[in-house]
C-alpha positions in Angstrom: 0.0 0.0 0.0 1.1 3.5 -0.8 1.7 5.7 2.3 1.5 9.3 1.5 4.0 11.3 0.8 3.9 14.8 -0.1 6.7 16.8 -2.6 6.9 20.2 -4.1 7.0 20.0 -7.5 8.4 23.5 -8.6 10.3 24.8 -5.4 9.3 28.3 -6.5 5.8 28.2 -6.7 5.5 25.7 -4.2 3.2 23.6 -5.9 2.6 20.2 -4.1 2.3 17.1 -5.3 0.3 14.4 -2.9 0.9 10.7 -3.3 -1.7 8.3 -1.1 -2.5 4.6 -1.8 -6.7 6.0 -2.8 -5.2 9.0 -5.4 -2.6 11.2 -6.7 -3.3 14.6 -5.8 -1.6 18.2 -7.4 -2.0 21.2 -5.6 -1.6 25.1 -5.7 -2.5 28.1 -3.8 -3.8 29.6 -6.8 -5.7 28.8 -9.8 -4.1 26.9 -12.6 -5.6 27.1 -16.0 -6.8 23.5 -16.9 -7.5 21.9 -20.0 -8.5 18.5 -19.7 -10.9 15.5 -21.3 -11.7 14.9 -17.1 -14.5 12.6 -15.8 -14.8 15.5 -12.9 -14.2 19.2 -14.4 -13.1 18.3 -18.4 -12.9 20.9 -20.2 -11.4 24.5 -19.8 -11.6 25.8 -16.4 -9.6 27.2 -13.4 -9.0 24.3 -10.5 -6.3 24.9 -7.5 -6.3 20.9 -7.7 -5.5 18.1 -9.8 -6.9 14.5 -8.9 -6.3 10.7 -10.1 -8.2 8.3 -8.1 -7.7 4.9 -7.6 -10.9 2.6 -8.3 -10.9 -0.9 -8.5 -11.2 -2.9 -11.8 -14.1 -3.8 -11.6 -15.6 -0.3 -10.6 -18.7 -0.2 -12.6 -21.0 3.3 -11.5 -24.2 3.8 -13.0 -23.8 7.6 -12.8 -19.5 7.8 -12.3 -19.7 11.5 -12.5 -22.3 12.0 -9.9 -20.3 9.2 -7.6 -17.0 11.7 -8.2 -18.7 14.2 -7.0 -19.6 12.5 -4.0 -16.1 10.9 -3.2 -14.9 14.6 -3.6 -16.9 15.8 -1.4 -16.4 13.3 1.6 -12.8 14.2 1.4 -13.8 17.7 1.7 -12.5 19.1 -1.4 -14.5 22.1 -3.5 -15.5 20.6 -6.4 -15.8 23.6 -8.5 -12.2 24.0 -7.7 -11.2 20.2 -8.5 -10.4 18.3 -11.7 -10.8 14.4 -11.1 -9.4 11.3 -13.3 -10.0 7.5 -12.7 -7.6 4.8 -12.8 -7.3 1.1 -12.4 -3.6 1.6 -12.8 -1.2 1.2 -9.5 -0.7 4.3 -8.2 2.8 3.0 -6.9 3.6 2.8 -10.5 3.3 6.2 -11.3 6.0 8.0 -12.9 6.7 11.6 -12.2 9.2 13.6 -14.1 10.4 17.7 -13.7 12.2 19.2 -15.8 12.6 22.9 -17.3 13.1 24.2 -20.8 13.5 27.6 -22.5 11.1 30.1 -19.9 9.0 27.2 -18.7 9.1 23.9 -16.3 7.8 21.0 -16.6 6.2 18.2 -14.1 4.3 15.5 -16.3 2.8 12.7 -13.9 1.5 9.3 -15.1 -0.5 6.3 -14.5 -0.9 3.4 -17.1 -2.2 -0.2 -17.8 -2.8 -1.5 -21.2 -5.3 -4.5 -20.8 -8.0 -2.4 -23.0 -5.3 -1.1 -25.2 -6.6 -0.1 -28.3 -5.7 1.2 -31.9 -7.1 4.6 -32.7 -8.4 4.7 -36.9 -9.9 0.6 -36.7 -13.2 -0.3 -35.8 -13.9 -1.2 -32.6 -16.4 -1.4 -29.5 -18.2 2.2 -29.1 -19.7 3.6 -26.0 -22.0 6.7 -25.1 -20.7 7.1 -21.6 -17.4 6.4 -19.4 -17.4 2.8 -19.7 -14.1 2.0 -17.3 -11.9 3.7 -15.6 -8.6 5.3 -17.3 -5.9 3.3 -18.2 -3.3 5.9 -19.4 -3.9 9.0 -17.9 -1.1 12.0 -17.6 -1.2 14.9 -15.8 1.1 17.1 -17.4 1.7 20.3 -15.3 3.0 23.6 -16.8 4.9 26.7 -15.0 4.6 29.3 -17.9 2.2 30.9 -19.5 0.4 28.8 -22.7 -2.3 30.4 -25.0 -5.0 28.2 -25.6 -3.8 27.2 -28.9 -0.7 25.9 -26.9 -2.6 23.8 -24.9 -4.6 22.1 -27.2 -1.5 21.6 -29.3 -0.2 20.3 -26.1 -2.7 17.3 -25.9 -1.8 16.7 -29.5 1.6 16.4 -28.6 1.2 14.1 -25.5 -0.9 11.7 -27.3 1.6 11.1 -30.3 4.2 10.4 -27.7 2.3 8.1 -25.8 1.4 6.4 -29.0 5.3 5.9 -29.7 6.2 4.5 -26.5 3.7 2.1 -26.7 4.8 1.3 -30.8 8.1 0.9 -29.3 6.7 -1.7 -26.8 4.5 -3.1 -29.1 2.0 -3.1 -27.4 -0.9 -4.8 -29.0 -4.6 -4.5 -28.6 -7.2 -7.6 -28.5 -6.9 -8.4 -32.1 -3.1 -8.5 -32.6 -2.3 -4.8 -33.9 -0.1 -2.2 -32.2 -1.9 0.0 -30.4 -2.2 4.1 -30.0 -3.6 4.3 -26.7 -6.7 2.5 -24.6 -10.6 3.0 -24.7 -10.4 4.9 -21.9 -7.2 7.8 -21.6 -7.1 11.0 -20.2 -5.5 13.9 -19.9 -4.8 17.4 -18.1 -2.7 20.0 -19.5 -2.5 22.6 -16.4 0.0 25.6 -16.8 0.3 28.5 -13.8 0.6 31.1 -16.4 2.8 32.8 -15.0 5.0 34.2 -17.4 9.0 33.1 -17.6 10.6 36.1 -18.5 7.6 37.5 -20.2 7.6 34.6 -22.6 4.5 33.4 -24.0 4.5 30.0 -25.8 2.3 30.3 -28.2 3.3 26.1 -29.9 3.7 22.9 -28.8 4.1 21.2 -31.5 7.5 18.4 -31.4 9.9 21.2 -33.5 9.0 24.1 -31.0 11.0 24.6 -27.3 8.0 23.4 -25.4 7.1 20.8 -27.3 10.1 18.8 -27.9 10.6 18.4 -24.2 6.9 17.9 -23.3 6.7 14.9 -26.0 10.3 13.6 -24.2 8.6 13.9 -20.6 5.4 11.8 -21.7 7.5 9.1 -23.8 9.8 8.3 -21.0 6.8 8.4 -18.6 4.4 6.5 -20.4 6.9 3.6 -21.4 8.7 3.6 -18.0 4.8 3.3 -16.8 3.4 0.6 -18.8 6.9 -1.4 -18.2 6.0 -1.6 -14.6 2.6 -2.7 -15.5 3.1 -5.3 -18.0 6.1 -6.7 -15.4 3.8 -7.1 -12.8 2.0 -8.8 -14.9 5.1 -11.3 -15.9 4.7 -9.7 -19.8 8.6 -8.2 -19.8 8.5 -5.9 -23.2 10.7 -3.5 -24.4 
């Protein structure tokens, strides 16, 4: 079981990150921008904190969202200044990384398991709702200040990493091809913006400063992340 431990992410904004064995938890004084595709708070909004939650694997919620609410509020959180992810994943197994680049650091935090990896572009099983809890989800958290243009090309950035460190793995989904992803991913792009030396980064694309070393951060994450998994599991890869 995970005992909670509690770090500071950036030493100068004193933003803290919260490990417990029930969630991973990111928090700051003040509101970070937040882009994310979250069960609890998607979207763009402000939030002071970041959330992945443990469930089991076989959580199965009729209403997940109104059950997230609910969970939030019995730990005493706001929830209109909260942004929640689920995971099945280990939380023991996450991997955190910080780093800085040119006028901007870096912390990208992530969870993974790949037993409903899937390939993005095939046919496949649709659904209307959340049907399980995340499998790959990264928390990728930004001291600088983004446009929203950034952010979004942030998320597109992410996700082609991910899908290379699973190519690289070769990991495969339930019919034998290399999968992009899982059913059920998420992501949060959250960024202070707090300008570094009155630079605004306005890309995020894999040839621009912020980019590059955001698509670095989430590779090594993600594969060092879904190694641990597919270990535990007695599938060594990569």
């Amino acid at each position: 079981m995970l005992k909670e431990t509690r770090s500071i992410l950036f030493d100068h904004r004193r933003i803290i990150l919260t490990r417990d064995f029930e969630y991973l938890m990111v928090e700051w004084d003040e509101p970070l921008t937040v882009l994310s595709s979250a069960l609890w708070g998607g979207g763009l909004r402000k939030a002071r904190r970041l959330i992945n939650r443990h469930v089991p694997k076989d959580y199965c919620e009729d209403d997940p969202r109104q059950e997230a609410r609910q969970w939030l509020i019995r730990q005493g959180w706001h929830i209109g200044e909260t942004v929640a992810l689920l995971t099945a994943a280990r939380l023991a197994d996450a991997q955190v990384r910080v780093t800085e680049g040119y006028r901007f650091h870096l912390a990208t935090v992530v969870t993974a398991g790949v037993s409903n990896a899937a390939r993005a572009g095939k046919a496949g099983p649709t659904y209307l709702d959340y049907p399980r809890p995340g499998t790959i989800n990264m928390m990728l958290i930004v001291d600088g200040e983004l446009t929203y243009a950034a952010m979004v090309n942030a998320v597109i950035t992410a996700s082609e990493a991910k899908a290379a460190a699973l190519q690289e793995l070769k990991v495969r989904d339930s019919e034998g091809d290399l999968a992009t992803g899982t059913t059920t991913d998420a992501v949060i792009v959250a960024s202070t913006q707090q300008a570094v030396e009155g630079v605004t980064h306005h890309y995020a694309g894999v040839a621009s400063p912020f980019g590059q070393i955001l698509g670095r951060e989430v590779y090594h994450a993600v594969r060092s992340a879904v190694q641990l998994a597919q270990e535990r599991k007695g599938e060594i890869i990569g």
